[in-house]
N, C-alpha and C positions, 0 to 999 in steps of 0.2 A: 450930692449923691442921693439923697432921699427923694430927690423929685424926681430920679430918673427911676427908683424902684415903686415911688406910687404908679408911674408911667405904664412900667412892668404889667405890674398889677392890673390895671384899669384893661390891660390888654390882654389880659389873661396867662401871664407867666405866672407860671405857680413857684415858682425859683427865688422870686422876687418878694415875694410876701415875708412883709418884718412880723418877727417871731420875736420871742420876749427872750433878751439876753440872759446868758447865765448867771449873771454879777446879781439881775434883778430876782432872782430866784432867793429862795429862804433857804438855806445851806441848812443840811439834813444834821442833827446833831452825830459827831463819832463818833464810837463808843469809848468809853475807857482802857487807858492802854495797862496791860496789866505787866506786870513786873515778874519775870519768871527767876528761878533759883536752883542748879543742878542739886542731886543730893549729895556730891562733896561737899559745894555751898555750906547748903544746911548742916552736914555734920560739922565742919568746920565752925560756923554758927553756934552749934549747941555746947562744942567743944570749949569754945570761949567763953561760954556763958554769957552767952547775947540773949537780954529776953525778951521769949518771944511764946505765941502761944501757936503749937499744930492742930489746925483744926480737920479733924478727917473725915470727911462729907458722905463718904460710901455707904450703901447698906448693910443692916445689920448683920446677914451675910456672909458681908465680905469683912466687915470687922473682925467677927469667927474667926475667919483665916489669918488674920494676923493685922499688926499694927505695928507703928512707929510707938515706942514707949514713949509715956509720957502725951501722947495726942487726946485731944478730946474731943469723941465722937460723937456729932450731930449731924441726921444722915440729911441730904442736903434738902429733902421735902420740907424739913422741920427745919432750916434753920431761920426763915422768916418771922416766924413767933417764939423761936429761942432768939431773937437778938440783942436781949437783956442779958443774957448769959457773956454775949461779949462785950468787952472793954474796946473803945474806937480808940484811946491811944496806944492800943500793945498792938507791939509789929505781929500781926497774925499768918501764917505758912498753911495756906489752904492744901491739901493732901486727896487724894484719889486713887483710883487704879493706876489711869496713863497720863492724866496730868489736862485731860480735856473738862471733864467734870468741875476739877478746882478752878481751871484757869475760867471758868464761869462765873463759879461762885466767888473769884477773887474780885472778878469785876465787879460784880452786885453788888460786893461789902465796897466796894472801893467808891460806886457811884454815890453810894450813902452815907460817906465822910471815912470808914474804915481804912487801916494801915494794914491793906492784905498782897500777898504774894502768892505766886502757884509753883508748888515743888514740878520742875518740866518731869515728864516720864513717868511720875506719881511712884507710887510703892512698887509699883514692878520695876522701875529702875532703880528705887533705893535696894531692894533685895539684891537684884541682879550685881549689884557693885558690892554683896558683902554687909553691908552695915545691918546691925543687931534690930528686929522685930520680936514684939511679945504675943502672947495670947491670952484671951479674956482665959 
C-alpha cells in the first residue's frame, strides 16, 4: 500500500502524501478533573463533622456580602504565595460566587498535589437553598 501512495505522490496527488499519525504525536496533557460537590453535599459534610477546610477565593468585596461561616478567605490573586497557609492533606472545598472561579482554583491546588473540591453553584447556590451565611 505504501508504494502505491509514494506513486501517488511522485504524480502529484496531494491526497496521497503520508502525514504523521496521530499515535505519533505527543498527546496534549489534560487537565485535572476536578471533583465538584452540591451545597446539600457540603452541609451534609460539615453536619457530620467531616474535616475539611472552605476556602473562599472571591474578592474582598464580595466577602463583605457574605460568607460560608467558618470559610477562610484568600482572594484567589493571592492564593499562590499564601500556599503555606494551606495544608495538602485536609480535604479542601474551594467556594466562589457561581462555582466557576473555585472550580479553577480547585484544579490549580489539585495539579500541585492538594485535596481540593469545587462547591458547584458557589454561594449563590448555597444561599439560594437556605443554608446559614455570616458577615465580616
Amino acid at each position: 500500500m505504501r508504494l502505491f501512495d509514494l506513486i501517488r505522490q511522485a504524480l502529484g496527488d496531494r491526497a496521497a502524501i503520508p502525514t504523521r499519525a496521530a499515535a505519533d504525536r505527543p498527546a496534549k496533557p489534560e487537565p485535572p478533573r476536578v471533583p465538584e460537590l452540591t451545597a446539600a453535599e457540603l452541609a451534609a459534610e460539615r453536619q457530620n463533622g467531616h474535616g475539611l477546610l472552605l476556602l473562599d477565593c472571591r474578592e474582598d468585596y464580595e466577602w463583605r456580602q457574605g460568607y460560608i461561616p467558618g470559610s477562610l478567605h484568600i482572594p484567589m490573586r493571592q492564593i499562590p504565595e499564601r500556599l503555606a497557609d494551606l495544608d495538602p492533606a485536609t480535604d479542601i472545598v474551594v467556594v466562589c460566587a457561581h462555582g466557576n472561579r473555585s472550580y479553577s482554583i480547585a484544579g490549580w491546588l489539585i495539579a500541585r498535589g492538594y485535596r481540593a473540591r469545587s462547591l458547584r453553584g458557589g454561594l449563590a447556590d448555597w444561599q439560594l437553598r437556605g443554608y446559614p451565611t455570616a458577615r465580616p
